[in-house]
CHARMM-style PDB file with segment names, atoms N, HN, CA, C and O in Angstrom:
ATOM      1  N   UNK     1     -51.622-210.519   8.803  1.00  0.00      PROA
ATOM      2  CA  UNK     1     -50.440-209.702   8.623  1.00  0.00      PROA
ATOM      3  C   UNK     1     -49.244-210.421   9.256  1.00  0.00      PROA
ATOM      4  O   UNK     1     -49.237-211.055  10.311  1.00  0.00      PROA
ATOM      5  N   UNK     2     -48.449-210.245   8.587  1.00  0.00      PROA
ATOM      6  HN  UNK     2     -48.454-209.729   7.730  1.00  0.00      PROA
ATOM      7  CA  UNK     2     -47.102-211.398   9.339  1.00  0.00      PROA
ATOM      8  C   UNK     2     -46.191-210.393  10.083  1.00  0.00      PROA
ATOM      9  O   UNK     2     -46.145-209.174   9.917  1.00  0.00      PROA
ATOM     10  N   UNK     3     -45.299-211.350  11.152  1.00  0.00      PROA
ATOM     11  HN  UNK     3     -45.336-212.340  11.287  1.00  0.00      PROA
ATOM     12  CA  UNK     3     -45.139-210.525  12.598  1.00  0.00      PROA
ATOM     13  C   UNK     3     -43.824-210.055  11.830  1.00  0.00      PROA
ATOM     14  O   UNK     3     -43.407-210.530  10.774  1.00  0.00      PROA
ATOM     15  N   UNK     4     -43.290-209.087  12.530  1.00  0.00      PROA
ATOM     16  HN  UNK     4     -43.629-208.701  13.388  1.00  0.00      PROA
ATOM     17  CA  UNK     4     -42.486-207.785  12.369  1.00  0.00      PROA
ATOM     18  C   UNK     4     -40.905-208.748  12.688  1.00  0.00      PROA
ATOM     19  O   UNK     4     -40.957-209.492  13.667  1.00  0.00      PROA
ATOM     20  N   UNK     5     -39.991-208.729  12.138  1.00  0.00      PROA
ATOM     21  HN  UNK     5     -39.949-208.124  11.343  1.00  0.00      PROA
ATOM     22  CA  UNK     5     -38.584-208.863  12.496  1.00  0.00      PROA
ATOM     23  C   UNK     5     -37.878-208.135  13.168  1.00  0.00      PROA
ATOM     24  O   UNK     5     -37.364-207.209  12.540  1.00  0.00      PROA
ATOM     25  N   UNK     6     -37.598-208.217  14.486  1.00  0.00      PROA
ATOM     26  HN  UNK     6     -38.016-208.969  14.997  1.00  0.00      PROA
ATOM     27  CA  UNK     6     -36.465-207.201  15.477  1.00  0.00      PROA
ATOM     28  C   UNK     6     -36.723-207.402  16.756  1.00  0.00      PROA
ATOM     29  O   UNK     6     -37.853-207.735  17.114  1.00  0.00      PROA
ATOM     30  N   UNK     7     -35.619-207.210  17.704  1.00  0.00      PROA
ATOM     31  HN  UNK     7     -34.702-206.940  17.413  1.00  0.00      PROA
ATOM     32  CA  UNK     7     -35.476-207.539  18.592  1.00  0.00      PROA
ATOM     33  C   UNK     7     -35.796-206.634  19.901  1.00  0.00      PROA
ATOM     34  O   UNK     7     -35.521-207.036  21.031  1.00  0.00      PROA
ATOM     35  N   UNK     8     -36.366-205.455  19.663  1.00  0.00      PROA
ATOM     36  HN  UNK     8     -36.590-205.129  18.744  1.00  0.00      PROA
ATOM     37  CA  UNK     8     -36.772-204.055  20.669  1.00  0.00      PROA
ATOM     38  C   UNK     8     -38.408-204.668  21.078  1.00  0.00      PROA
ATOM     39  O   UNK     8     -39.375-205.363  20.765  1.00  0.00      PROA
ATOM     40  N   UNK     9     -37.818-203.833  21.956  1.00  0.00      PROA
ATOM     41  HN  UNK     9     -37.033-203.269  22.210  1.00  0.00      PROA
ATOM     42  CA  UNK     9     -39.432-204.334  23.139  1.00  0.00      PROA
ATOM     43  C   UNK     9     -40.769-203.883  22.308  1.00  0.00      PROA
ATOM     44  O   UNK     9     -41.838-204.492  22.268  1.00  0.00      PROA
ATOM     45  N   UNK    10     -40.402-202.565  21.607  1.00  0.00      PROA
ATOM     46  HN  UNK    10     -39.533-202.070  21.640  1.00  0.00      PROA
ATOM     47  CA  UNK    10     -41.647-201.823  20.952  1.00  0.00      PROA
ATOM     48  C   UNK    10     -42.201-203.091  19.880  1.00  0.00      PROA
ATOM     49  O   UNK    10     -43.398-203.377  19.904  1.00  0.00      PROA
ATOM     50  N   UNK    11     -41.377-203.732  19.063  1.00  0.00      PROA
ATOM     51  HN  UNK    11     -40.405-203.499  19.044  1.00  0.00      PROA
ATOM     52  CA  UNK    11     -41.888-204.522  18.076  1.00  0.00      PROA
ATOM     53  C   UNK    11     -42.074-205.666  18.488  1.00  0.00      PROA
ATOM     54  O   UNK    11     -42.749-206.373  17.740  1.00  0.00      PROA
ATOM     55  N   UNK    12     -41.693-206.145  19.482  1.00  0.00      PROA
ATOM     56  HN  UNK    12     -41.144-205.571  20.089  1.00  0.00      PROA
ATOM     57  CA  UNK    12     -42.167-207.586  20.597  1.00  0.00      PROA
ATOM     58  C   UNK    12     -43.726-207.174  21.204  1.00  0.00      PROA
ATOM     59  O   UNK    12     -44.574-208.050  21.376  1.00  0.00      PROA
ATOM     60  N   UNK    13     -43.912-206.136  21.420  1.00  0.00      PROA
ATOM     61  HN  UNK    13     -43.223-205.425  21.280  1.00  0.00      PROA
ATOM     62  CA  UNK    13     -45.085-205.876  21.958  1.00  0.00      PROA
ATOM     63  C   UNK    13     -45.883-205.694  20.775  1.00  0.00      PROA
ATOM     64  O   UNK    13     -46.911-206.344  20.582  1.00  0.00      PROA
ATOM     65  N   UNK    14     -45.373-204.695  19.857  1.00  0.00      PROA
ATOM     66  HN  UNK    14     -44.538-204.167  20.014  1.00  0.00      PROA
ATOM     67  CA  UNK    14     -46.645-204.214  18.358  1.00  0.00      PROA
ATOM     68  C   UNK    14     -46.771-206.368  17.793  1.00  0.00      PROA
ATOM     69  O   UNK    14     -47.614-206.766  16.990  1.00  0.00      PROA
ATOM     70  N   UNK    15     -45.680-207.353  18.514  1.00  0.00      PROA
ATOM     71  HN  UNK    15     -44.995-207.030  19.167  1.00  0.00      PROA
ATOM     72  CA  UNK    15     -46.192-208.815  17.908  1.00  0.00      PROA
ATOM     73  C   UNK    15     -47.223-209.116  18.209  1.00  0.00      PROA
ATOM     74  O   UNK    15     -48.322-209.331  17.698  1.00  0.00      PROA
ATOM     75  N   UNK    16     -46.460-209.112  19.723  1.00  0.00      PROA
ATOM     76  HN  UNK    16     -45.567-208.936  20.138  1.00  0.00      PROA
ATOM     77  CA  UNK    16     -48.327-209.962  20.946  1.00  0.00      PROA
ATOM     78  C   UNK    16     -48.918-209.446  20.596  1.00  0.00      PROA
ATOM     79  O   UNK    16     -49.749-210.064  19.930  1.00  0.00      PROA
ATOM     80  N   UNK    17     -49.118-207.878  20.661  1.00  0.00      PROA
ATOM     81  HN  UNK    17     -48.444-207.376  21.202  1.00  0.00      PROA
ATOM     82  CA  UNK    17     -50.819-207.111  19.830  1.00  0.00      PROA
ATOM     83  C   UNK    17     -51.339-207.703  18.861  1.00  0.00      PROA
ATOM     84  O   UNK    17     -52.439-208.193  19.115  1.00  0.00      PROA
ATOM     85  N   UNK    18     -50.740-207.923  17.249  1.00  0.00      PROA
ATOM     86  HN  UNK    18     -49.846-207.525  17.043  1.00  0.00      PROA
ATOM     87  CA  UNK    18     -51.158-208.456  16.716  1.00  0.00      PROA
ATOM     88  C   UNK    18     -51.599-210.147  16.699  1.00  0.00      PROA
ATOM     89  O   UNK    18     -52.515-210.616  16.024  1.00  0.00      PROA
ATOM     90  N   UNK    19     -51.064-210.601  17.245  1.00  0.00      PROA
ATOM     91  HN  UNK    19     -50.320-210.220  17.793  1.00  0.00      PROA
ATOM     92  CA  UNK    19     -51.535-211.874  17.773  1.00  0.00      PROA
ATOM     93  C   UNK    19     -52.588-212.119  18.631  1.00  0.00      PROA
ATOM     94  O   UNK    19     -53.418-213.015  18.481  1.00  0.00      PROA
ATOM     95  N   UNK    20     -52.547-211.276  19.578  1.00  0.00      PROA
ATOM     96  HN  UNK    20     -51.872-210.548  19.700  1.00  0.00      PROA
ATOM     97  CA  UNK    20     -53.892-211.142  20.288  1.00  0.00      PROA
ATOM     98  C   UNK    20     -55.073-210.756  19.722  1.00  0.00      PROA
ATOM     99  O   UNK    20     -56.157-211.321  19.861  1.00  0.00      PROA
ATOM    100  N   UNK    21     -54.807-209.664  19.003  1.00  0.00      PROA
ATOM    101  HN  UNK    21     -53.926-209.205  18.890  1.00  0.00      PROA
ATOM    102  CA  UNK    21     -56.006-209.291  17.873  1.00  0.00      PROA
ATOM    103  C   UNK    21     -56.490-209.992  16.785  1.00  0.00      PROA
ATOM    104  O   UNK    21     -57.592-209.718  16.308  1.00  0.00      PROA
ATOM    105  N   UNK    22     -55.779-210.874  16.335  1.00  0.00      PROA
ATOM    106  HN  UNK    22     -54.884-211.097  16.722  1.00  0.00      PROA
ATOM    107  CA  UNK    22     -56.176-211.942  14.992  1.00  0.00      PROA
ATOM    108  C   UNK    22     -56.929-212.916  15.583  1.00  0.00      PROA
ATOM    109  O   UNK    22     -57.001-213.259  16.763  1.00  0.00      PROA
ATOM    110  N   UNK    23     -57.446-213.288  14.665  1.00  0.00      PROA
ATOM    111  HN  UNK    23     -57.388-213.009  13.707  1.00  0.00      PROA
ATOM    112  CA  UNK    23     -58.179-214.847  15.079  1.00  0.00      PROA
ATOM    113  C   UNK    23     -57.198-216.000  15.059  1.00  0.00      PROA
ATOM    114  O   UNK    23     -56.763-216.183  13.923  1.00  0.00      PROA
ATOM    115  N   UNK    24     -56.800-216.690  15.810  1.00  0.00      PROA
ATOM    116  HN  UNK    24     -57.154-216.542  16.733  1.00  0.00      PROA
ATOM    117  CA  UNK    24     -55.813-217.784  15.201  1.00  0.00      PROA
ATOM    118  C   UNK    24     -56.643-219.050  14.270  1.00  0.00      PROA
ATOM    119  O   UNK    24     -57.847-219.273  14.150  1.00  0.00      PROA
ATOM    120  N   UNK    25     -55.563-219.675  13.749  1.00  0.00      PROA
ATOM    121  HN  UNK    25     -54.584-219.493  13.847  1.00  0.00      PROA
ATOM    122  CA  UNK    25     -55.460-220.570  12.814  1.00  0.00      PROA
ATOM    123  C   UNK    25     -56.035-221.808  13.865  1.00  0.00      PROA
ATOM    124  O   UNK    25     -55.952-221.856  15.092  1.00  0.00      PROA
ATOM    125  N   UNK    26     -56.537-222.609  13.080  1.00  0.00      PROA
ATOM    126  HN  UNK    26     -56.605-222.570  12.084  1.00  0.00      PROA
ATOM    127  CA  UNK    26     -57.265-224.060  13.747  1.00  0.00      PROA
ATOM    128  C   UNK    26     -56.264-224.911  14.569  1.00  0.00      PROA
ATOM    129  O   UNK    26     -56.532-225.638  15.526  1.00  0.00      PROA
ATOM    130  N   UNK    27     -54.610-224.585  13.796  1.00  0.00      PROA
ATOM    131  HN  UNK    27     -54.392-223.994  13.019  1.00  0.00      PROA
ATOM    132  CA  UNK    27     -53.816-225.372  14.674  1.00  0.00      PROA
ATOM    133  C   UNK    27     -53.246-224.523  15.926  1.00  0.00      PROA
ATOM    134  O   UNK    27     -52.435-224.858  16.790  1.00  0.00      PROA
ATOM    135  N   UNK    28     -53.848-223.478  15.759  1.00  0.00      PROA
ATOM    136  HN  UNK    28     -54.506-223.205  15.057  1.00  0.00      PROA
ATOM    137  CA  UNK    28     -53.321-222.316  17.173  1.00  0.00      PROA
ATOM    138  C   UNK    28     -54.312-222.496  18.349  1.00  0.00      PROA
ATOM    139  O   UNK    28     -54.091-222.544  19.559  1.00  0.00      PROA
ATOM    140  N   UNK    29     -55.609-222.593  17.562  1.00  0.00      PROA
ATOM    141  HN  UNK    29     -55.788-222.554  16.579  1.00  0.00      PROA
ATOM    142  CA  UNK    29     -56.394-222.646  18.443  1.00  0.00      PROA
ATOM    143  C   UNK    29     -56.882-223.883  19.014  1.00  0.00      PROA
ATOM    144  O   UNK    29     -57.769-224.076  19.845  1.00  0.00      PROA
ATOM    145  N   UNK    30     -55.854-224.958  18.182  1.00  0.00      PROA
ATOM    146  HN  UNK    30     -55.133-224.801  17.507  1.00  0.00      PROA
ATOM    147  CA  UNK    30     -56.254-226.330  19.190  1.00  0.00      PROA
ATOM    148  C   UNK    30     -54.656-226.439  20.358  1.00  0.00      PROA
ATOM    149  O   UNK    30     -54.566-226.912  21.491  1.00  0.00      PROA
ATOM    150  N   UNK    31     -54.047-226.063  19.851  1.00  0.00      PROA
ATOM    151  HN  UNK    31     -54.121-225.678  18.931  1.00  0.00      PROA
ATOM    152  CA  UNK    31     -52.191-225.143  21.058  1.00  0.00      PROA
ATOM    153  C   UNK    31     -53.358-224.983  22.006  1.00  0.00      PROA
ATOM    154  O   UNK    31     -53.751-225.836  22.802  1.00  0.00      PROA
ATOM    155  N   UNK    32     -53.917-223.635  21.791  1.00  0.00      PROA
ATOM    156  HN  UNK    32     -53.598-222.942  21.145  1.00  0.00      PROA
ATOM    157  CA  UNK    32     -54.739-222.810  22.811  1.00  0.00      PROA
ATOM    158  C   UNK    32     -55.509-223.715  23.759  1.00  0.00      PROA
ATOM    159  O   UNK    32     -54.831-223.868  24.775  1.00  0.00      PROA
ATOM    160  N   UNK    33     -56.591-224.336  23.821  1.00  0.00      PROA
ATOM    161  HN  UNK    33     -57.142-224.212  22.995  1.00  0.00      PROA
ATOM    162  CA  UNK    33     -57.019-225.297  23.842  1.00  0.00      PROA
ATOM    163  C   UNK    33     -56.470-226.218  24.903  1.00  0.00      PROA
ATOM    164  O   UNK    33     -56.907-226.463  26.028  1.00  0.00      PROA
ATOM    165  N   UNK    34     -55.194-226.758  24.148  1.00  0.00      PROA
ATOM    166  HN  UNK    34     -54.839-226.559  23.234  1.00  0.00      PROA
ATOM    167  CA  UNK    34     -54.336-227.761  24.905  1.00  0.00      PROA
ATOM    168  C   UNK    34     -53.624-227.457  26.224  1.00  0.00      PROA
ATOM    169  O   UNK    34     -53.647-228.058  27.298  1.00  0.00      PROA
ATOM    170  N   UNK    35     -53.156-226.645  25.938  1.00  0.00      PROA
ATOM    171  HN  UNK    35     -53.137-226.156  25.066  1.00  0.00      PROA
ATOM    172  CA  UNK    35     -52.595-225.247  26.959  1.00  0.00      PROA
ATOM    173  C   UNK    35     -53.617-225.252  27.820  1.00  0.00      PROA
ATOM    174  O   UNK    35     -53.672-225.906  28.861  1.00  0.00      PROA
ATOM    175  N   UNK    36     -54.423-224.533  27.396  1.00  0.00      PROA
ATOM    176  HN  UNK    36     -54.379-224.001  26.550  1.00  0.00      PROA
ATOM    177  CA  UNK    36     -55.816-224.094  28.555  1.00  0.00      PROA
ATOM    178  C   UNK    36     -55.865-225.058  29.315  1.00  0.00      PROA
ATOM    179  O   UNK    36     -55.687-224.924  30.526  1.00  0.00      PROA
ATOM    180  N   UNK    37     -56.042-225.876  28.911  1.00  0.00      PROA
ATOM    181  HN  UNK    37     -56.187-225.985  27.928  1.00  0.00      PROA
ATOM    182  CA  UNK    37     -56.809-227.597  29.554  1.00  0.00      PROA
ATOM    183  C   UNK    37     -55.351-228.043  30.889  1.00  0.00      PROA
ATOM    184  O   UNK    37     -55.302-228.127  32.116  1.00  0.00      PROA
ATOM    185  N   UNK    38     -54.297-228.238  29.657  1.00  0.00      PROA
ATOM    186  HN  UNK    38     -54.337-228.170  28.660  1.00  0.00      PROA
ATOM    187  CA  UNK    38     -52.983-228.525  30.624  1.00  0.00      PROA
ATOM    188  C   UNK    38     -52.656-227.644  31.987  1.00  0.00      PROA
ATOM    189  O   UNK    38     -52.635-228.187  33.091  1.00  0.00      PROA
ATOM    190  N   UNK    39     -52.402-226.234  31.802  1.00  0.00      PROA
ATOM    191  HN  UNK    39     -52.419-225.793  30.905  1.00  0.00      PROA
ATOM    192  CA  UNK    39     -52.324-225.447  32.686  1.00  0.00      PROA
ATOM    193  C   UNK    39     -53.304-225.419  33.642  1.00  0.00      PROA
ATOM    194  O   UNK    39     -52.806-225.546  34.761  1.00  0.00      PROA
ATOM    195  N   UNK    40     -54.803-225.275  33.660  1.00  0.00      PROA
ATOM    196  HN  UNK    40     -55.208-225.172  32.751  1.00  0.00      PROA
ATOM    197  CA  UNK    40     -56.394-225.360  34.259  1.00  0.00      PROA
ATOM    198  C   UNK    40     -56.327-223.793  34.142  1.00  0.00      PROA
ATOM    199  O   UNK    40     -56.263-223.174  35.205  1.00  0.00      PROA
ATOM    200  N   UNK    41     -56.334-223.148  33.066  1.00  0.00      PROA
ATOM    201  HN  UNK    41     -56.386-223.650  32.203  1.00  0.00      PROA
ATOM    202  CA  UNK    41     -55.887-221.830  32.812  1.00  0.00      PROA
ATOM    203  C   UNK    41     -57.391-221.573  31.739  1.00  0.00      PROA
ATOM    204  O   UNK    41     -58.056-222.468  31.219  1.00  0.00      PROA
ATOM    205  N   UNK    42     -57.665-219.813  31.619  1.00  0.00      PROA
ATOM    206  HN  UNK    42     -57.124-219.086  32.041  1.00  0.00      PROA
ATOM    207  CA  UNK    42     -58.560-219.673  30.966  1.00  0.00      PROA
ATOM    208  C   UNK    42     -58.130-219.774  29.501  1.00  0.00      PROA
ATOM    209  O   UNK    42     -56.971-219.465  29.224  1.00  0.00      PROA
ATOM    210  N   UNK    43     -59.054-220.222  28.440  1.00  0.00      PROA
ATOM    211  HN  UNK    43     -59.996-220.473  28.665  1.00  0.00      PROA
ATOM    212  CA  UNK    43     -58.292-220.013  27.266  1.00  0.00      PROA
ATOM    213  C   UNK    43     -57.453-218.667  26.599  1.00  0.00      PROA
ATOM    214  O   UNK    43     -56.539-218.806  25.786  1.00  0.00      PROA
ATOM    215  N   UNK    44     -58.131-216.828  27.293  1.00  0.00      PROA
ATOM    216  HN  UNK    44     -58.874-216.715  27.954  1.00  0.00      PROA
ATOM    217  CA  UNK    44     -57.907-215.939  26.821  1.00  0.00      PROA
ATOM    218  C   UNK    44     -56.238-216.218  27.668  1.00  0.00      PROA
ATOM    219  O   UNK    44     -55.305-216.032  26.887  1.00  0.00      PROA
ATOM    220  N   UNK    45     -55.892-216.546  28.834  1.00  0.00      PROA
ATOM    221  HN  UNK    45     -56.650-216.696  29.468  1.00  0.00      PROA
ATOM    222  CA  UNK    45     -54.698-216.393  29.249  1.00  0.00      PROA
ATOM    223  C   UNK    45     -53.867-217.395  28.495  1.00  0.00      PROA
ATOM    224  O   UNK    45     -52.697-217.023  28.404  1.00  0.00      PROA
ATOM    225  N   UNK    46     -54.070-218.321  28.042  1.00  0.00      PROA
ATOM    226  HN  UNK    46     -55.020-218.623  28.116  1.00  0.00      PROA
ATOM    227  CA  UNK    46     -53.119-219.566  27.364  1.00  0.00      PROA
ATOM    228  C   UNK    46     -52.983-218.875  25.954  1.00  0.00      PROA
ATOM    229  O   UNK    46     -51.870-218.989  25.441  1.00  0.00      PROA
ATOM    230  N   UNK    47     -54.011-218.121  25.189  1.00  0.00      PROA
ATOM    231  HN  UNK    47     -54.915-218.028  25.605  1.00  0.00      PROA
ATOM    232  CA  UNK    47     -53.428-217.600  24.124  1.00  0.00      PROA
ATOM    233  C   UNK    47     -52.787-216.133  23.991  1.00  0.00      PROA
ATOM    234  O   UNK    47     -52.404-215.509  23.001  1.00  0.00      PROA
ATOM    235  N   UNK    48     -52.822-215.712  25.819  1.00  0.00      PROA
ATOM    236  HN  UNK    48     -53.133-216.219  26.623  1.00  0.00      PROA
ATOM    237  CA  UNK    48     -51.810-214.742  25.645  1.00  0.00      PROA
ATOM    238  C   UNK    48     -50.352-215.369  26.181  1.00  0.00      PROA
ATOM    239  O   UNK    48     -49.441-214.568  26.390  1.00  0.00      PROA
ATOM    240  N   UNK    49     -50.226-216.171  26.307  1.00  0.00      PROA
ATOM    241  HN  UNK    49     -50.966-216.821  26.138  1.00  0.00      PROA
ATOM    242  CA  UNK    49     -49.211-217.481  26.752  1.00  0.00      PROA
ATOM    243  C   UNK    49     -48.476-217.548  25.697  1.00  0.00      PROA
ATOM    244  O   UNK    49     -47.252-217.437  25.627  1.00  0.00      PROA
ATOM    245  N   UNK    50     -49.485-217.794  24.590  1.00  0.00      PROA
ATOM    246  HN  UNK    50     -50.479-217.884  24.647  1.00  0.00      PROA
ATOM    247  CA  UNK    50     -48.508-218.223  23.639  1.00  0.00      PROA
ATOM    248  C   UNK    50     -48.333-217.279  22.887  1.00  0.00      PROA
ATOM    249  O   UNK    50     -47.188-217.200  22.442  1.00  0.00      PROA
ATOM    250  N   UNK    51     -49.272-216.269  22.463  1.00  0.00      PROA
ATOM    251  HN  UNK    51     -50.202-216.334  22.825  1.00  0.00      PROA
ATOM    252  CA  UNK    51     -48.621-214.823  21.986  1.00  0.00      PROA
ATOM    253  C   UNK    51     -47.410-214.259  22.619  1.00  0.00      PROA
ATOM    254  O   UNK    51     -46.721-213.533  21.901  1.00  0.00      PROA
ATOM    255  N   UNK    52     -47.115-214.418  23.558  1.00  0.00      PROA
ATOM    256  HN  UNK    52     -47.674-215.008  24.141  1.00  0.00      PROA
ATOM    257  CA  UNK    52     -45.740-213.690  24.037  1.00  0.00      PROA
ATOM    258  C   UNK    52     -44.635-214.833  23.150  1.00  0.00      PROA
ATOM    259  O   UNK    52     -43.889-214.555  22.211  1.00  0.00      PROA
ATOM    260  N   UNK    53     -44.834-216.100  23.786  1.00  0.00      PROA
ATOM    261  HN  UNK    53     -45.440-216.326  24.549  1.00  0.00      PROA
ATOM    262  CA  UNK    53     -43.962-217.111  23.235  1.00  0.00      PROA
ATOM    263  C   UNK    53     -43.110-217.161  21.914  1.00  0.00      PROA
ATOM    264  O   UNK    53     -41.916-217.260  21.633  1.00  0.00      PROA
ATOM    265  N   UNK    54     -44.716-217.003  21.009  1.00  0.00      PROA
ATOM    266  HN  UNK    54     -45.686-216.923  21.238  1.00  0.00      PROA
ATOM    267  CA  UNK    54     -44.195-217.160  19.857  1.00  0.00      PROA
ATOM    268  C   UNK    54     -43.510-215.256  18.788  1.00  0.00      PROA
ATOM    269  O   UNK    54     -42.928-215.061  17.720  1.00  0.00      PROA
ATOM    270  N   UNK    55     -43.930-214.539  19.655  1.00  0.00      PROA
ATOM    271  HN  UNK    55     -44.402-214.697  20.522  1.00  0.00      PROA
ATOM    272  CA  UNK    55     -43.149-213.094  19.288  1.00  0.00      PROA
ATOM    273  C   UNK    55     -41.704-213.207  19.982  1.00  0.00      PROA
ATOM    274  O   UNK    55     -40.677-212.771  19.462  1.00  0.00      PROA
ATOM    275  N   UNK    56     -41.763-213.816  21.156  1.00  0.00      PROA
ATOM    276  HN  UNK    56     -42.597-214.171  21.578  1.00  0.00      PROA
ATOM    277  CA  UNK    56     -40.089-213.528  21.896  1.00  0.00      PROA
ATOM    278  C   UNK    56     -39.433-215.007  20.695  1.00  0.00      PROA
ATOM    279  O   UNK    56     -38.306-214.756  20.269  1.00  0.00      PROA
ATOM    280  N   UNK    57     -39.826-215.920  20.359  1.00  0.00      PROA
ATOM    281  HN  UNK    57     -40.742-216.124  20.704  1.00  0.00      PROA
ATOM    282  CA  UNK    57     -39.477-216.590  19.335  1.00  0.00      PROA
ATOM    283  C   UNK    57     -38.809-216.044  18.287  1.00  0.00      PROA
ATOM    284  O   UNK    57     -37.692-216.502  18.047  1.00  0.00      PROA
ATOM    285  N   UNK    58     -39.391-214.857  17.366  1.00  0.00      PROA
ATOM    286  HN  UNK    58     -40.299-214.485  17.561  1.00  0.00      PROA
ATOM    287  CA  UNK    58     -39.461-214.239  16.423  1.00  0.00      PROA
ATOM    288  C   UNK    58     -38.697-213.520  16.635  1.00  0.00      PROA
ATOM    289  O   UNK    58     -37.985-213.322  15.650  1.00  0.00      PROA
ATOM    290  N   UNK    59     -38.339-212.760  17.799  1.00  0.00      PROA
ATOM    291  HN  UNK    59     -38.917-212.921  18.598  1.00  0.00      PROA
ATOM    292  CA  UNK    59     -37.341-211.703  18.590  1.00  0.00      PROA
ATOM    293  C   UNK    59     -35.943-212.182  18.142  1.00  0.00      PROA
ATOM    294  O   UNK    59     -35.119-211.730  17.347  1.00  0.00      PROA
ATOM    295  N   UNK    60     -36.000-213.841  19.375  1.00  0.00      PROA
ATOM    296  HN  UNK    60     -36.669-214.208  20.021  1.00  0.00      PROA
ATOM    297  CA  UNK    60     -34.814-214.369  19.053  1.00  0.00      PROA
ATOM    298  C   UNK    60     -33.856-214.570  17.524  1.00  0.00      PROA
ATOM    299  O   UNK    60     -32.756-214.175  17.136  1.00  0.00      PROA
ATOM    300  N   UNK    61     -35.117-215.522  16.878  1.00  0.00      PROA
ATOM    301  HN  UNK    61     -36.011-215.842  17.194  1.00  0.00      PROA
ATOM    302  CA  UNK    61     -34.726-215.475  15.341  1.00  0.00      PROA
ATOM    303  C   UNK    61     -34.048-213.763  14.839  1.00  0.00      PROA
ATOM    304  O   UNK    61     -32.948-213.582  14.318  1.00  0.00      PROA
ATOM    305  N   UNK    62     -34.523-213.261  14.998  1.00  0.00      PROA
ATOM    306  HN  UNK    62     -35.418-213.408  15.421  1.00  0.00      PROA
ATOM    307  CA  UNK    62     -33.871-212.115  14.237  1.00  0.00      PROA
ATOM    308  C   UNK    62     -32.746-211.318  14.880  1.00  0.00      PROA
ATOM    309  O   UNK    62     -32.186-210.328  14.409  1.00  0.00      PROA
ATOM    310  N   UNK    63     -32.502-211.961  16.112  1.00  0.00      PROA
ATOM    311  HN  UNK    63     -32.957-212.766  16.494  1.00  0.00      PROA
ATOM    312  CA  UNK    63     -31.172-211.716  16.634  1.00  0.00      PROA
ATOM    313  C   UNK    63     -29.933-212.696  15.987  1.00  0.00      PROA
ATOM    314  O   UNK    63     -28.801-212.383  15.621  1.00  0.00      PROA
ATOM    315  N   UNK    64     -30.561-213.885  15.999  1.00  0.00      PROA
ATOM    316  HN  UNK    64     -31.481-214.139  16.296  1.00  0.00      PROA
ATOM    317  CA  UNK    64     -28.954-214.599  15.038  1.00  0.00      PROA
ATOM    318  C   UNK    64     -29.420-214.550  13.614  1.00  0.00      PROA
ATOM    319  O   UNK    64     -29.178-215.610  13.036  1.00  0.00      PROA
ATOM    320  N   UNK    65     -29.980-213.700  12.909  1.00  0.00      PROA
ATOM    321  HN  UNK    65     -30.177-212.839  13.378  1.00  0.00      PROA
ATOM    322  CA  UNK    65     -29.620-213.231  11.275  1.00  0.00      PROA
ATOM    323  C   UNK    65     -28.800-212.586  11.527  1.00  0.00      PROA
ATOM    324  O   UNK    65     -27.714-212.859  11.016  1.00  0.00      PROA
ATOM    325  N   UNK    66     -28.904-211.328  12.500  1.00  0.00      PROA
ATOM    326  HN  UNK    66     -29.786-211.106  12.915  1.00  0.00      PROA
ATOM    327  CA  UNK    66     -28.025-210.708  12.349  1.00  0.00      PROA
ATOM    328  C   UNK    66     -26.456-210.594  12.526  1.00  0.00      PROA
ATOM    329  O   UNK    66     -25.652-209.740  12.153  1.00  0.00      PROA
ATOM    330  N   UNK    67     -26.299-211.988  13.363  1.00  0.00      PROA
ATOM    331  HN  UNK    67     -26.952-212.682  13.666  1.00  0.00      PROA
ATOM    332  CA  UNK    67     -24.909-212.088  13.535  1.00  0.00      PROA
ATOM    333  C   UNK    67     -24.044-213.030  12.641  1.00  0.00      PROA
ATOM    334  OT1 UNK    67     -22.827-213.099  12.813  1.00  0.00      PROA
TER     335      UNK     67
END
C-alpha cells in the first residue's frame, strides 16, 4: 500500500505503521542490514530507523507541493 501524503503527526505515524508492518523490499532490507551492522544496532531498531526517516521524508515532500 503506498504511504499517505501530509504533513500531521496522525499520518506520519499511520506511515511508520505501515512500514513497520510490511515486509520490506530486498533493497530495504539490505538499508536495514547496513544500518544494523553500521550503528551495532538490532535489525528491528534500524528498520524502525528508517521507517521514521523515510515517512518524515514523505511529510516533508508534501509540504513543498503545497507551496
Amino acid at each position: 500500500m503506498p504511504l499517505k501524503s501530509g504533513s500531521s503527526q496522525k499520518i506520519i505515524s499511520d506511515n511508520i505503521k505501515e512500514l513497520m508492518d510490511t515486509k520490506p523490499s530486498k533493497a530495504r532490507a539490505k538499508g536495514i542490514s547496513t544500518l544494523a551492522k553500521k550503528r551495532g544496532i538490532t535489525p528491528k531498531e534500524a528498520k524502525q530507523k528508517q521507517a521514521i526517516a523515510i515517512a518524515m521524508t514523505k511529510a516533508r515532500q508534501s509540504k513543498r507541493k503545497k507551496k
